[in-house]
C-alpha positions in Angstrom: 30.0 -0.1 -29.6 32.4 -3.1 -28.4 34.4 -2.4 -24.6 37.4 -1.7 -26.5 36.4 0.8 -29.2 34.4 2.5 -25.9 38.1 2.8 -24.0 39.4 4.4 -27.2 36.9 6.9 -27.2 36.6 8.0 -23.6 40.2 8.0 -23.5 40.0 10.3 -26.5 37.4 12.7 -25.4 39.1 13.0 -22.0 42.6 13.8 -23.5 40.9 16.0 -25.7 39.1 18.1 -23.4 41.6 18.5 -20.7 43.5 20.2 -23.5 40.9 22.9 -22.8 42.6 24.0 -19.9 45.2 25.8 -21.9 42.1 27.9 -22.7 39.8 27.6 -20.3 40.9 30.3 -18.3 41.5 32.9 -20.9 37.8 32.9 -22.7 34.5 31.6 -22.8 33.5 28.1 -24.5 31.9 29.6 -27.7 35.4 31.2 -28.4 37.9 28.4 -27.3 36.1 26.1 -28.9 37.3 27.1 -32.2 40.8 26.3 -31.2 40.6 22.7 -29.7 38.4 22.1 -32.9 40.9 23.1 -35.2 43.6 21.9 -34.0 42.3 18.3 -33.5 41.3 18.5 -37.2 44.7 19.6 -38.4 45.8 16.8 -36.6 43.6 14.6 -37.8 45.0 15.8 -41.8 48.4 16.0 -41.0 48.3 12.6 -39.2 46.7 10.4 -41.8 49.2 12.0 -44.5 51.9 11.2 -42.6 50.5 7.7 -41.8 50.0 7.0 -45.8 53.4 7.9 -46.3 54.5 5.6 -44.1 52.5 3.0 -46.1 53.6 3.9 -49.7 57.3 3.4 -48.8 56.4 -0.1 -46.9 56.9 1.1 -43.3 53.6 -0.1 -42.2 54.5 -0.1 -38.8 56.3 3.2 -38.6 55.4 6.2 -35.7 54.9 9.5 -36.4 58.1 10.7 -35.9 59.2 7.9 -38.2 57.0 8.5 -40.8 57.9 12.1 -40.7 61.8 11.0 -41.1 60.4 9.2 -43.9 58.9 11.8 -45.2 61.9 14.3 -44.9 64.2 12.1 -46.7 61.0 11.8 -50.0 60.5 15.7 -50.5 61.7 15.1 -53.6 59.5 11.6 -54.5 57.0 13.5 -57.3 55.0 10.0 -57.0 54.8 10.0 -53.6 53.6 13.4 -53.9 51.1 12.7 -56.2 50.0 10.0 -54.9 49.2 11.6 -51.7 47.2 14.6 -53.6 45.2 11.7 -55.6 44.6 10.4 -52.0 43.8 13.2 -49.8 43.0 16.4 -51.8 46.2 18.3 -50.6 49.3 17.5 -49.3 51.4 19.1 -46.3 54.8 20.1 -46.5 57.5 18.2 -43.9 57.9 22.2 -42.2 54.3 22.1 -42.0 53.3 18.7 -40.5 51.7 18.5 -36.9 54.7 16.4 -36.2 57.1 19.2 -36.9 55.1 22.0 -35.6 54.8 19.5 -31.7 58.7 19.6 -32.3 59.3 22.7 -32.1 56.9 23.2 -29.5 58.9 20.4 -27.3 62.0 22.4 -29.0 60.4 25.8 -27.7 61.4 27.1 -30.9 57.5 27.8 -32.1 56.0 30.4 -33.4 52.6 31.4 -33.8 53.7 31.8 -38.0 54.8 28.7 -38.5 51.0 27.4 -37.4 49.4 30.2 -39.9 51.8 29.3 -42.6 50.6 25.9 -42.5 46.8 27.0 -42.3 47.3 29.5 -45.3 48.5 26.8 -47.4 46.2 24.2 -46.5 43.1 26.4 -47.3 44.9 27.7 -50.9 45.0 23.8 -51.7 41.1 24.0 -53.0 37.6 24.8 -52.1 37.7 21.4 -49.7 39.8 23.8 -47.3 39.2 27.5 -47.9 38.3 29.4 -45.0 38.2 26.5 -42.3 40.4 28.2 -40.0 39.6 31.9 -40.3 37.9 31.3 -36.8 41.9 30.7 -35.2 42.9 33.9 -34.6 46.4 33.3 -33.8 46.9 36.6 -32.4 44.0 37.4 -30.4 44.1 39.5 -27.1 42.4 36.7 -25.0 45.4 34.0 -25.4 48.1 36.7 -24.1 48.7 40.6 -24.0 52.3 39.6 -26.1 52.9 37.7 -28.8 54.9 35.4 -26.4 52.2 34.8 -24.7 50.4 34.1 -27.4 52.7 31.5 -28.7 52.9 29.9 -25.6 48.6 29.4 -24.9 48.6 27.7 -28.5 52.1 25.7 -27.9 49.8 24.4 -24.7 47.5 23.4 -26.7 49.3 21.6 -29.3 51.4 19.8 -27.0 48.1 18.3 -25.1 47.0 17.5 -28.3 50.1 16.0 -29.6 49.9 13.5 -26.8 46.8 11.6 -28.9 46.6 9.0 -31.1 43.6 10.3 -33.3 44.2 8.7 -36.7 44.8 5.1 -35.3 41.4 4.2 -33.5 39.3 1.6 -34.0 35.6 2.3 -35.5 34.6 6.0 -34.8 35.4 7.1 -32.2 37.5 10.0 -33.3 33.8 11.1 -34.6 32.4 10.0 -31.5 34.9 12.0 -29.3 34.7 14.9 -31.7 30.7 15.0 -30.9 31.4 14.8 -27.1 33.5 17.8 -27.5 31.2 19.7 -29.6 28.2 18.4 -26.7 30.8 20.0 -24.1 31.1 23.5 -25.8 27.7 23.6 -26.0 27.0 22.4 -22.3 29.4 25.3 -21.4 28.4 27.9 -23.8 25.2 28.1 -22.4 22.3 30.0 -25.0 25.1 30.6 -27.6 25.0 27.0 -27.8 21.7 26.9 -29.7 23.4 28.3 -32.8 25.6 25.2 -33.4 24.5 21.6 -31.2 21.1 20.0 -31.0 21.4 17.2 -28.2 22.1 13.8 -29.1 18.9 12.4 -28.0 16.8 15.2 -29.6 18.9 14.5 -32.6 18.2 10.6 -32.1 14.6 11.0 -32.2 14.5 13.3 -35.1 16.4 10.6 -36.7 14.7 7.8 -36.3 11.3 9.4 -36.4 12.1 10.0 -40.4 12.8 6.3 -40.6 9.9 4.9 -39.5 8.6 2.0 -41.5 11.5 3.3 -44.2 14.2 0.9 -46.2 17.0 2.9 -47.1 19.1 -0.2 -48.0 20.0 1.2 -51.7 20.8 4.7 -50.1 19.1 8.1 -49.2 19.3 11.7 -49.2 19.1 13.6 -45.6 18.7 17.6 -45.7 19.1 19.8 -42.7 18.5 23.6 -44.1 20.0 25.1 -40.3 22.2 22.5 -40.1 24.5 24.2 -37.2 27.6 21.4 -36.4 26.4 18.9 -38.9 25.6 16.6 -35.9 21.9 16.2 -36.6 22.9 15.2 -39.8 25.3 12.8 -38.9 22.7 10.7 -36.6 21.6 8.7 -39.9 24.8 6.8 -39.9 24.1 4.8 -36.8 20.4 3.7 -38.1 20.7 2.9 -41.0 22.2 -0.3 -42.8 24.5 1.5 -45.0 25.8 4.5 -43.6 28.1 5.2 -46.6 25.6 5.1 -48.8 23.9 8.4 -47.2 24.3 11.9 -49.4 24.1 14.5 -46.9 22.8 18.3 -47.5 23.1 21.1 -44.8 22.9 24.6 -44.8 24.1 27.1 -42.0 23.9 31.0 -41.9 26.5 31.3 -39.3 30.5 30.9 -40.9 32.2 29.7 -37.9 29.7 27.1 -37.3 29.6 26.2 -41.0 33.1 25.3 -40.8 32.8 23.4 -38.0 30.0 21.2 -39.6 32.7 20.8 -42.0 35.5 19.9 -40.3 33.1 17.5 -38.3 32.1 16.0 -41.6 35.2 14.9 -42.7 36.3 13.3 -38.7 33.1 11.4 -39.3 35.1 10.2 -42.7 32.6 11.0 -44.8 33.4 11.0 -48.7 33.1 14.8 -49.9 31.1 13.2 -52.6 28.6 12.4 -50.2 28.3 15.7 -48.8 26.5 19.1 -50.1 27.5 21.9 -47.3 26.9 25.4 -47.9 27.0 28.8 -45.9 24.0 30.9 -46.5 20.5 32.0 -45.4 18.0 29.3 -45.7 15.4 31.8 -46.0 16.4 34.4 -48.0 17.6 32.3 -51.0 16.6 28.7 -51.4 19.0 26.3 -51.8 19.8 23.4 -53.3 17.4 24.8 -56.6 19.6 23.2 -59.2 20.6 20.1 -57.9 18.4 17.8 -56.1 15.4 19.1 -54.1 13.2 16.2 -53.0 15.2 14.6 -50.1 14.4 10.9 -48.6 14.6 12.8 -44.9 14.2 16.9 -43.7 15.5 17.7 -40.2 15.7 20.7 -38.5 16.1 22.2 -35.0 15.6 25.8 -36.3 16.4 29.2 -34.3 12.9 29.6 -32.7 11.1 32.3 -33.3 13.8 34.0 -35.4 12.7 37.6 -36.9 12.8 37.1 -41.1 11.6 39.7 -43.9 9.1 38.2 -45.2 9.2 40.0 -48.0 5.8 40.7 -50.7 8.0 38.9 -53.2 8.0 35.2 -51.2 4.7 35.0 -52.0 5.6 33.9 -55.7 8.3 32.1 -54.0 7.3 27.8 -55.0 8.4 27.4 -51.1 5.7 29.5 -49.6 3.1 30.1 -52.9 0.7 27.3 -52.0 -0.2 28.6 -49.0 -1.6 32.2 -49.9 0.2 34.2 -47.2 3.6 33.9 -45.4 4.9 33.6 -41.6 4.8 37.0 -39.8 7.9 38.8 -39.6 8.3 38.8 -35.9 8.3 34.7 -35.8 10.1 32.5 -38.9 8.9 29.2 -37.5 6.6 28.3 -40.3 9.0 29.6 -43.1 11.5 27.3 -41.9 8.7 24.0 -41.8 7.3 25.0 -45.1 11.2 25.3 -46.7 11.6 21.8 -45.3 8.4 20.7 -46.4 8.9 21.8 -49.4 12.2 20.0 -50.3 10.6 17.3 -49.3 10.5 13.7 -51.5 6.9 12.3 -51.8 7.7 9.3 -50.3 10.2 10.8 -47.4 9.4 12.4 -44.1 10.4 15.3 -42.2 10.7 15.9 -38.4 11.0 20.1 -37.3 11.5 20.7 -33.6 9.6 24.5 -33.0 8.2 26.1 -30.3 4.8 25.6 -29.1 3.6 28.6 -30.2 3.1 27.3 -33.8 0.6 24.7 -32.9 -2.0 27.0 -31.9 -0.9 31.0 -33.0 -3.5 32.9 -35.0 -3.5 35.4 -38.1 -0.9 34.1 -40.7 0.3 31.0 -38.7 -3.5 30.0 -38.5 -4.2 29.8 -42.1 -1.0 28.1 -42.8 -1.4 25.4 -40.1 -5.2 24.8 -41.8 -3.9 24.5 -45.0 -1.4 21.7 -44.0 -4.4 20.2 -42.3 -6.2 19.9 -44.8 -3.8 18.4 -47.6 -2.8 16.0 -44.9 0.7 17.1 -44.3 0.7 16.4 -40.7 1.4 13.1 -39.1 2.4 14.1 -35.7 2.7 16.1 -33.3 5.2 15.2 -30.1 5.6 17.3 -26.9 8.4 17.1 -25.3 10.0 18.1 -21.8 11.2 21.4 -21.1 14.8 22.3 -20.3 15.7 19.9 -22.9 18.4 22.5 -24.8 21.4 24.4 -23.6 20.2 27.3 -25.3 16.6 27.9 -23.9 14.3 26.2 -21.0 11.2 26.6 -22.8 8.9 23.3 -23.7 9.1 22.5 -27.6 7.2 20.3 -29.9 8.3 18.0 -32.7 6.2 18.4 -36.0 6.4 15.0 -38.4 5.5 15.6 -42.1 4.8 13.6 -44.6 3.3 14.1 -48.7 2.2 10.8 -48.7 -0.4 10.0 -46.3 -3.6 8.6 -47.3 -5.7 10.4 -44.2 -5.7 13.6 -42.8 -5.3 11.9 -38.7 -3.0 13.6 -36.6 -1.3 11.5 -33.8 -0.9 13.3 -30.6 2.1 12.6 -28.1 2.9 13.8 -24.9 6.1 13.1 -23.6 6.8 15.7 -21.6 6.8 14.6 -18.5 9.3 11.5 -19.5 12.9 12.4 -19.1 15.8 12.2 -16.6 17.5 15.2 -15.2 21.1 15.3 -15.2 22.5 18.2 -13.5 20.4 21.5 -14.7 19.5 19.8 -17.9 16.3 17.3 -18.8 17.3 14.3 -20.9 15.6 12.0 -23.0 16.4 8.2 -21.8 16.6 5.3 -24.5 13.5 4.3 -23.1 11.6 7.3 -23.3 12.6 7.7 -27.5 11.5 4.3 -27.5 8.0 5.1 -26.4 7.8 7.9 -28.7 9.0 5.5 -31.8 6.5 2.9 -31.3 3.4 4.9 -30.2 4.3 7.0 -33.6 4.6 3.6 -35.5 1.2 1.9 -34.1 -0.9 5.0 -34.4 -3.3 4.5 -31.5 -4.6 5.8 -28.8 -2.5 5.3 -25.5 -4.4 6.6 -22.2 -3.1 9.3 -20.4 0.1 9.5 -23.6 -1.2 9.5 -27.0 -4.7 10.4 -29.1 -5.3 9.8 -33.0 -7.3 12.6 -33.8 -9.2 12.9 -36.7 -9.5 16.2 -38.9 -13.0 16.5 -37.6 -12.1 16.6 -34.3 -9.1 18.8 -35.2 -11.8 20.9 -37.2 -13.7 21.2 -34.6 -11.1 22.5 -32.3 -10.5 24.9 -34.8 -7.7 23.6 -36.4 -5.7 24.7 -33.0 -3.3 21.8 -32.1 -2.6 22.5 -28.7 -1.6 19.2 -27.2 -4.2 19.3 -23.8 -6.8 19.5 -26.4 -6.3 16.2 -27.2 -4.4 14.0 -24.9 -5.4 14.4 -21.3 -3.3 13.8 -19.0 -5.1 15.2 -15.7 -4.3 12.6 -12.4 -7.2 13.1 -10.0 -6.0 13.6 -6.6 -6.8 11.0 -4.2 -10.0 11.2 -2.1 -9.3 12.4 1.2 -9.9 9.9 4.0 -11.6 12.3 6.4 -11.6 9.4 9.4 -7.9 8.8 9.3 -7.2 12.8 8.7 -9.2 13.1 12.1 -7.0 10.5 13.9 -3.9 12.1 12.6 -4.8 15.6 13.6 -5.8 14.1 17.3 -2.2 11.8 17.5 -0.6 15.4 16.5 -2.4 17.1 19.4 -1.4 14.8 21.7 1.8 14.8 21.0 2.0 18.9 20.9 0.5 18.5 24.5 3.1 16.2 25.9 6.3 17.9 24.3 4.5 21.6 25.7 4.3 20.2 29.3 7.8 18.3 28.7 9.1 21.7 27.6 7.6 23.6 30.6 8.9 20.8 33.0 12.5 22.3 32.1 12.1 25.5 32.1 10.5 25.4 35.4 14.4 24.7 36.5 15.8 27.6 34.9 16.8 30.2 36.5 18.0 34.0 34.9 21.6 34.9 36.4 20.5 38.4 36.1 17.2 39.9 36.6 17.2 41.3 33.0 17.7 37.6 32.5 15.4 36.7 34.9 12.2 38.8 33.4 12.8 37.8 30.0 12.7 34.0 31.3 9.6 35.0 33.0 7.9 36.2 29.7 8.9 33.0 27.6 7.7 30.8 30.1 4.2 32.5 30.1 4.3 31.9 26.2 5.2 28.0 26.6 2.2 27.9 28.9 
């Protein structure tokens, strides 16, 4: 990123999380979150239309109050109009604009209506926009006890906001301040924040795993089935050649977080062409089934050990058949690999972050890891530190898939003792994914780091994958140097000697004031002797 496109964006993301504070006071992170999201993205829309007006009647140059005179003065320009629908996929009324709406904040004429107003209408302009702000409850107990006080929390909020330029930055770092908000939220939401944000780094590695040794120069497919904020997803711009010539594919259970995926989609400008979102249970009904299935790339950083039904019926599911039995109820780990895997193209790869459990849990899980064995399926396995998440401390491993490998090898990587810690969190350094890209790429043995395994060995271990099995990375302590331990101990000595007689030297001038005093003196110099 060049020095001045890094200004924009730190610039951004500091603006646009002190406008936090409006909130920060009156509810947790998971809650406010939904506010300072929205109301950057409504920005963000009513901004560029504004903008484009602006444009269209040859005032290139003009502000947003400008363009919003502009605009007043064109209600009635049906091109105009239509030129913005053609453009955009709605179009925003003069009374609705952000403009307007930060005038009569400044005016302290708002009201929280004229901010729903311009949501309804927004989301009835098509299925681009329905539902995105049903998480902005305008009226909610937390941001007053009147609706005064209401009004006023949100005006707070739009006027901090309405101090940003957000349309007019260079590159992306409107995306880019977007994610540090999102990375925020979840630094502050603590566990909730494993149902929406994987961290960058995680998400870098994931990333670039899947690319190894790939050329996605004509364009690719990425899928993330528990796709959470969509910023997993959105790592595959910054690694490949051309980013807009990614489709993307995500699914998310959870409707607050789907719509911010979506949201976060469209701040990363991505063409809603390119982009396949949708709101259900990965697990209970598969999806996409009509469209396109076999995706160039599979990510996922799952709910670990989620509870699923697993139902008598998923075994004639195409997902699961193959295998012969399915995931135990109480843990969905392997439904959730073998969904990915499954959607999989024959010449793609998939990388699944999961729990450790999964490389070496009997019964069900057992028979399902052997099978995978045994067609091949698995190219790596990659242990990673602990404390790496917001949402849980626990050590998790990444799983690499592939349908097209010619052995049945498993490389073994232990990176778990490779990280920085920042604050109460362990991160992954540039250098450390690094390591990780080109051991995985070279597929040999590095002491102490990494093992090839061969399915014999892993046969004879049982199929059980259990990292220690396979990479040791046991330091022997140093051998005691008895003759210099003896030296010590007798320096020590002396020393205790001479302090004790220094010590005794002292007190032997003391004298108690009191013979209470005096007795207990007595005693502690008869210790000290």
């Amino acid at each position: 990123m060049e020095e001045s496109n890094m200004t924009t964006t730190t610039n951004l993301e500091n603006g646009l999380f002190s406008a936090a504070d409006a909130l920060r006071s009156k509810m947790d992170a998971n809650q406010y979150k939904d506010y300072l999201l929205g109301t950057v993205f409504y920005k963000y829309l009513s901004d560029s239309q504004l903008y484009t007006v602006a444009e269209l009647l040859g005032k290139d140059e003009a502000t947003l109050t400008q363009a919003q005179q502009l605009y007043e003065q064109n209600t009635s320009n049906t091109a105009l109009l239509h030129e913005l629908q053609a453009t955009f996929g709605y179009v925003i009324e003069p009374e609705y604009t952000y403009t307007n709406i930060l005038k009569a904040v400044n005016n302290h004429t708002f009201q929280l209506q004229q901010l729903g107003d311009a949501f309804n209408k927004l989301e009835s302009t098509g299925e681009k926009f329905d539902g995105l702000f049903e998480d902005y409850d305008l009226y909610s107990k937390r941001l007053g006890n009147t609706a005064q006080k209401q009004a006023d929390t949100i005006a707070g909020v739009i006027a901090a906001i309405g101090k940003l330029e957000i349309v007019k930055t260079p590159g992306d770092s409107l995306g880019d301040a977007y994610e540090y908000l999102i990375s925020q939220f979840a630094s502050e939401s603590g566990k909730k924040a494993g149902e929406f944000y994987t961290p960058q780094k995680v998400s870098e590695l994931l990333t670039r795993l899947t690319l190894v040794d790939k050329d996605y120069s004509k364009g690719m497919t990425v899928y993330d089935p528990a796709m959470g904020s969509g910023s997993l997803l959105l790592n595959f711009r910054n690694y490949v050649k051309h980013p807009d010539r990614i489709t993307y594919y995500g699914q998310e259970i959870n409707t607050s977080t789907y719509n911010l995926a979506r949201m976060n989609m469209i701040l990363h400008h991505v063409e809603m062409t390119n982009q396949f979102l949708r709101n259900g249970d990965t697990l209970d009904e598969d999806w996409p089934a009509e469209e396109v299935t076999n995706f160039d790339a599979v990510v996922m950083n799952p709910p670990y050990s989620l509870k699923w039904s697993a139902a008598e019926g998923f075994k004639e599911d195409p997902r699961f058949a193959a295998y012969g039995v399915l995931p135990p109820k109480s843990k969905a780990d392997y439904a959730f690999l073998l969904h990915g895997f499954y959607h999989l193209k024959h010449s793609g790869a998939m990388a699944i972050v999961l729990p450790h459990g999964i490389l070496f849990r009997g019964g069900t899980e057992g028979k399902i890891r052997q099978k995978l064995l045994e067609n091949g399926a698995i190219a790596a396995i990659i242990g990673l530190p602990a404390n790496l998440f917001y949402s849980t401390s626990i050590p998790t491993t990444i799983v690499v898939l592939k349908k097209d490998k010619t052995d049945r090898n498993v490389l073994f990587i232990d990176a778990s003792k490779e990280f920085e810690k920042v604050k109460t969190q362990n991160v992954l350094r540039e250098s450390d994914i690094q390591r990780i890209i080109d051991t995985y790429q070279k597929r040999v043995d590095v002491e102490k780091y990494a093992h090839l395994a061969t399915f014999e060995e892993i046969q004879e271990n049982e199929f059980n994958l259990n990292i220690p099995r396979y990479v040791d990375t046991f330091e022997e302590e140093a051998p005691v140097d008895v003759p210099q331990l003896l030296s010590d101990m007798q320096k020590i000595k002396q020393e205790e000697a001479q302090l004790t007689t220094e010590i005794n030297e002292m007190m032997a001038d003391l004298v108690g004031t009191t013979p209470e005093a005096q007795k207990t003196l007595d005693l502690l110099k008869d210790v000290l002797k």
